[in-house]
C-alpha positions in Angstrom: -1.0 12.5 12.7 1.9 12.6 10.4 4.1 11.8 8.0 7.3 10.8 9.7 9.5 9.6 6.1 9.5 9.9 3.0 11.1 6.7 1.5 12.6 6.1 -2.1 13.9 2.8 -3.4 16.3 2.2 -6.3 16.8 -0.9 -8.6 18.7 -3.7 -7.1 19.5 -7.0 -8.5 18.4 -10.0 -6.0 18.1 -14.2 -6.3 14.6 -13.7 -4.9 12.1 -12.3 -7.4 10.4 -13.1 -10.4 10.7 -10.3 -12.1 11.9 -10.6 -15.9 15.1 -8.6 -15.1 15.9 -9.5 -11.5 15.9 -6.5 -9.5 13.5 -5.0 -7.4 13.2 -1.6 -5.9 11.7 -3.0 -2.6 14.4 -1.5 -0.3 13.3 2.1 0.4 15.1 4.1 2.0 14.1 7.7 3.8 14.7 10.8 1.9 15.0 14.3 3.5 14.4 16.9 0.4 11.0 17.3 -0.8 9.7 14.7 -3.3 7.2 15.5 -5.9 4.2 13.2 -5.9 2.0 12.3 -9.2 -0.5 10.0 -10.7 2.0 7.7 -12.6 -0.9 6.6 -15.2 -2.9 3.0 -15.5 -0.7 -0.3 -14.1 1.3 -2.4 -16.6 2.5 1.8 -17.7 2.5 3.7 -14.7 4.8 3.2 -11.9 5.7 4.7 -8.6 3.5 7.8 -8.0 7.1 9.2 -6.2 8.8 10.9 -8.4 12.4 9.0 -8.2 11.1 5.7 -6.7 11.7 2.6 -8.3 8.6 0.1 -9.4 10.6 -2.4 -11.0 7.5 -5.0 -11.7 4.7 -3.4 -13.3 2.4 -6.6 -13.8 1.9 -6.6 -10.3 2.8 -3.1 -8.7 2.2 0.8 -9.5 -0.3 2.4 -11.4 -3.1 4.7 -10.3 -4.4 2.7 -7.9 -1.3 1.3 -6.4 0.7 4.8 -6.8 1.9 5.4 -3.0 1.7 2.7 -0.6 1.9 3.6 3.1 2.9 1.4 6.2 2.3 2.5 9.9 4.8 3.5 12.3 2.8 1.4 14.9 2.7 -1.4 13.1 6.3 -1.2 12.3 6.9 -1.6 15.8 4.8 -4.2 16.4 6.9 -6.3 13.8 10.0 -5.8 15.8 8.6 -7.2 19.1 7.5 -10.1 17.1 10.6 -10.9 15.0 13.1 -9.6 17.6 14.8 -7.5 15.2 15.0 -3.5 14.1 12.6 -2.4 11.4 13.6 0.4 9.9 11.3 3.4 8.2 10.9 1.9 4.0 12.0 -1.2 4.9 8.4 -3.0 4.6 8.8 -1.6 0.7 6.6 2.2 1.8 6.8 5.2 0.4 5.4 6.7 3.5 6.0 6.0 7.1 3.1 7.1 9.2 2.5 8.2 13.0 -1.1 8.3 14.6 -3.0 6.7 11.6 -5.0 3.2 11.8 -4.3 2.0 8.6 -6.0 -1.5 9.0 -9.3 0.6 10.1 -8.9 3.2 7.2 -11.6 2.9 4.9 -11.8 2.8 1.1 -12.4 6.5 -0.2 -10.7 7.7 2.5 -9.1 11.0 2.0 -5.8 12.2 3.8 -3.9 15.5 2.5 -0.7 15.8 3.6 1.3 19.3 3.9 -0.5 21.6 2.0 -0.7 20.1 -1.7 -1.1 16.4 -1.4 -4.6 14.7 -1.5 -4.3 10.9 -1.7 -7.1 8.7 -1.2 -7.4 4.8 0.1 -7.6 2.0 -2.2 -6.6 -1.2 -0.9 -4.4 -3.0 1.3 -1.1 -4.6 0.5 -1.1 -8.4 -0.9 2.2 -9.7 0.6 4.4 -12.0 -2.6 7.9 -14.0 -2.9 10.0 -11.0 -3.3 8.6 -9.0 0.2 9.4 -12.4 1.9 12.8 -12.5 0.3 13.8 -9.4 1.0 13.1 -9.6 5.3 14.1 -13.6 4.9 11.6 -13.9 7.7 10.7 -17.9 7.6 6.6 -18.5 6.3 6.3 -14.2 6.2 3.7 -14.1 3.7 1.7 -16.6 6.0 2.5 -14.5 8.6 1.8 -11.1 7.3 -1.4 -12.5 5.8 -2.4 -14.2 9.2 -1.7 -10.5 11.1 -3.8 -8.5 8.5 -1.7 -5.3 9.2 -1.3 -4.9 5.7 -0.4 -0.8 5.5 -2.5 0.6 2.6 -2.4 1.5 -1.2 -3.2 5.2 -2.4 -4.2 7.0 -5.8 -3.1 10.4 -6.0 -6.2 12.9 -6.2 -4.2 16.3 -5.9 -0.2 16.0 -6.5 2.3 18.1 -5.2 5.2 17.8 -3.0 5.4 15.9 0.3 8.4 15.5 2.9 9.0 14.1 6.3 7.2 15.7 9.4 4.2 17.3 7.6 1.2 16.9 8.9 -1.9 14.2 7.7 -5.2 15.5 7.9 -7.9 13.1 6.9 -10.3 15.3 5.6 -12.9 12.6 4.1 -14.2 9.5 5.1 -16.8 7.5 3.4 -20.0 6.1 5.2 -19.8 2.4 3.7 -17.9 0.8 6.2 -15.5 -1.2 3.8 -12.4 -1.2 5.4 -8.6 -1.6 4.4 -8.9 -4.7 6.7 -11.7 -5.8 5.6 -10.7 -5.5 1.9 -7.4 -7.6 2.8 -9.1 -10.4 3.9 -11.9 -10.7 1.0 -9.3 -10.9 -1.6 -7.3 -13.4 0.6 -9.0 -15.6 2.9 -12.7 -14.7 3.3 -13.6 -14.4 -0.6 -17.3 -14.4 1.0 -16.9 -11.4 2.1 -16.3 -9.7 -1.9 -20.0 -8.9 -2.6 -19.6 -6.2 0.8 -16.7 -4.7 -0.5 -19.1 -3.4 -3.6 -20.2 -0.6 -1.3 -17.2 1.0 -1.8 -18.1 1.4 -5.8 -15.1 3.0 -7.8 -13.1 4.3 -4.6 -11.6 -0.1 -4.2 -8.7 -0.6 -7.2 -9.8 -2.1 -10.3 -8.9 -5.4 -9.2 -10.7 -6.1 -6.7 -13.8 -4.0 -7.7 -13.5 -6.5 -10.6 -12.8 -9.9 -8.4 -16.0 -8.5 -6.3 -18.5 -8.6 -9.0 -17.4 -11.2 -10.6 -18.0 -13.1 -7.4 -21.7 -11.5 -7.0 -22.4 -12.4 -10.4 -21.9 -16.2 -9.8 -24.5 -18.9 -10.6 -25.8 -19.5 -7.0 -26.1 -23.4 -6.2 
């Protein structure tokens, strides 16, 4: 397992996004230096944990628990037999491109240090919006990436420390719960049923949806 790029993404003014400005930072591209990797503080402050990437919409991206979001290799490639098109490494919007990692089956709390600094650990998985689809200007994409569930996933930064393209990924903790990225995914999505198992995962899930998942266990039962 490794890390195959390191991606960064500047500001860049599109038609496509909500944000209050206009510009989004979504197209990453590889980097070959080192890159320095933080917590970036709570969302609505923090941004990108990348030192030099771009979070231009901090109501719905960056912080803590949205600090570094990866995206398989694998799935990458998938995507391209699908669409019929080339995918490049940061184009999906990732700070890291993996190789040899089931993100989909990663489970929240998991672990991974990469090189010899980096400790990052699974929150959630990736909830596609407006601007993702308008950047690829794939035709009913967020249907589509929600339907396919191969959502890469969201990491908080537990050590920092510099990262760069071809070091190694060790996972070097997983949880016993069970509560995958996957599984996550579709709870906040499709299967809201499923929130009350997500709980098992206590404070390792985001705020959001360890929020949205007690919320929905609280509920006056009919």
């Amino acid at each position: 397992m490794k890390l195959l790029s390191v991606n960064l993404g500047r500001p860049q003014p599109v038609s496509y996004t909500d944000q209050p400005q206009g510009v989004t930072g979504i197209d990453k591209k590889p980097t070959d230096g080192p890159v320095r990797v933080i917590a970036p503080g709570p969302k609505g402050e923090g941004a990108s944990g990348l030192v030099g990437d771009t979070v231009c919409d901090l109501r719905h991206h960056g912080g803590d628990d949205q600090a570094v979001y990866a995206y398989a290799r694998e799935d990458l490639d998938d995507w391209e037999r699908e669409t019929g098109r080339s995918l490049t490494n940061g184009c999906f919007g990732e700070n890291l491109t993996t190789d040899g990692l089931d993100l989909s089956g990663a489970l929240i709390g998991e672990r991974w240090r990469i090189g010899d600094e980096v400790v990052l650990e699974v929150t959630s998985g990736r909830i596609p919006c407006r601007t993702f689809q308008g950047h690829l200007g794939e035709r009913g994409w967020v249907k589509r990436f929600t339907q396919k569930g191969a959502t890469g996933a969201y990491l908080r930064v537990i050590e920092p420390g510099q990262v760069r393209a071809g070091d190694p990924i060790e996972v070097v903790h997983r949880p016993g719960h069970g509560v995958t990225v996957a599984m996550q995914f579709r709870a906040v999505t499709a299967e809201r049923e499923l929130l009350p198992s997500l709980l098992a995962a206590g404070e390792a899930l985001d705020a959001e949806t360890l929020a949205a998942a007690r919320k929905y266990t609280a509920r006056p039962k009919d």
